[in-house]
C-alpha positions in Angstrom: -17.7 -11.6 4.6 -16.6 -14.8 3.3 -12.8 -14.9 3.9 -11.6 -16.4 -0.1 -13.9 -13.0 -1.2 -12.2 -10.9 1.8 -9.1 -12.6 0.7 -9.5 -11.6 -3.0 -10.0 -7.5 -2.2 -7.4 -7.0 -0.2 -5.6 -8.7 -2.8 -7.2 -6.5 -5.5 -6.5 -3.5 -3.9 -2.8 -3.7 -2.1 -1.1 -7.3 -4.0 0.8 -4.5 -6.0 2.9 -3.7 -2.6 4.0 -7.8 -2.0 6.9 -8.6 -4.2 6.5 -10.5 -7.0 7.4 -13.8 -5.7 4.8 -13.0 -2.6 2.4 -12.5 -5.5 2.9 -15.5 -7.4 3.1 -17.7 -4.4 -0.4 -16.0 -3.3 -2.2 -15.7 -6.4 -1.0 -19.9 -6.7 -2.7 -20.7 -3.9 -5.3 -18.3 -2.7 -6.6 -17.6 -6.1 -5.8 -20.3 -8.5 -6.3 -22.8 -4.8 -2.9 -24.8 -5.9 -1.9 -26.8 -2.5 0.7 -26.1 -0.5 2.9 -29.3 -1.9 1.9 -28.5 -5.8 3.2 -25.0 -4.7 6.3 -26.6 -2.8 7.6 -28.6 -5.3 7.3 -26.3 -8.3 8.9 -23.7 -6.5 11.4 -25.9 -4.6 10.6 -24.9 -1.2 9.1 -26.4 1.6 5.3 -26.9 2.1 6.2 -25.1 5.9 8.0 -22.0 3.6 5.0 -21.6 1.1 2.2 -21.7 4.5 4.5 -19.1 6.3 4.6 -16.9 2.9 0.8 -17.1 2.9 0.4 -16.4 6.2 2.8 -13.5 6.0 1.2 -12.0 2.7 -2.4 -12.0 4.9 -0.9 -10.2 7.6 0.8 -7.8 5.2 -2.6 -7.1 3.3 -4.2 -7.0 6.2 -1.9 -4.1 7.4 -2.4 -2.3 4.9 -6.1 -2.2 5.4 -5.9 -1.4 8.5 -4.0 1.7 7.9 -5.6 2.7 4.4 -9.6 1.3 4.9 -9.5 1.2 0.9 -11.6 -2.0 0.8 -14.0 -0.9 3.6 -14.7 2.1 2.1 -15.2 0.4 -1.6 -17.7 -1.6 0.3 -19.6 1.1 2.0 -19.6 3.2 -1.5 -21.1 0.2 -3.1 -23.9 -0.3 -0.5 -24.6 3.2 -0.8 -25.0 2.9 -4.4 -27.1 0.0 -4.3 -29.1 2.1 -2.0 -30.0 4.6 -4.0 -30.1 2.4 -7.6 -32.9 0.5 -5.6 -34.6 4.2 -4.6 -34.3 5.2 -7.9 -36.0 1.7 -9.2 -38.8 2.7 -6.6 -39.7 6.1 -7.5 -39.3 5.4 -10.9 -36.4 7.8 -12.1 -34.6 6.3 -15.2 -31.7 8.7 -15.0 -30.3 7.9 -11.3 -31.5 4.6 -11.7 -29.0 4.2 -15.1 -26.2 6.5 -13.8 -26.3 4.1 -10.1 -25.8 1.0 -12.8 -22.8 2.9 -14.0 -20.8 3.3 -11.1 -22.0 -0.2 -9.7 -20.6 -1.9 -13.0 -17.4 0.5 -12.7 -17.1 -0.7 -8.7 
């Protein structure tokens, strides 16, 4: 997975638990892709500072992850629905084929 999307779920999923300076500092840079300096300077703290809170914010989501699999299973729920929106395209049945479009949308 590309790391900016694998970035952007773990985000999605645990950026509630950083605090809300870790989250503004992330969201600055790995979401809106502000540099480092821009970042630095509004915030008036070192380039060095805002790479280190970046790196520790990864770390932290990653964590989480680890312990909680939320994103890997939101994947493998998705694939699975895909799966079976694609059968349902195949075989010709409206009904699992719309309710599969459903849950895809609501993923």
């Amino acid at each position: 997975m590309e790391k900016f999307v694998e970035q952007a779920l773990l985000y999605d999923f645990y950026g509630e638990l950083l605090t809300a300076r870790q989250r503004q500092v992330y969201e600055t840079v790995v979401l809106e892709d502000y540099s480092l300096s821009e970042v630095a300077e509004e915030l008036g703290i070192s380039r060095q500072g805002v790479h280190d809170m970046i790196r520790r914010c990864n770390h932290i989501l990653e964590e989480y992850e680890a312990k909680l699999h939320l994103v890997e299973k939101f994947l493998n729920i998705r694939k699975q629905v895909q799966k079976i929106h694609a059968l349902a395209d195949e075989k010709g049945i409206e009904e699992i084929g719309r309710i599969s479009n459903e849950i895809l949308e609501e993923l």
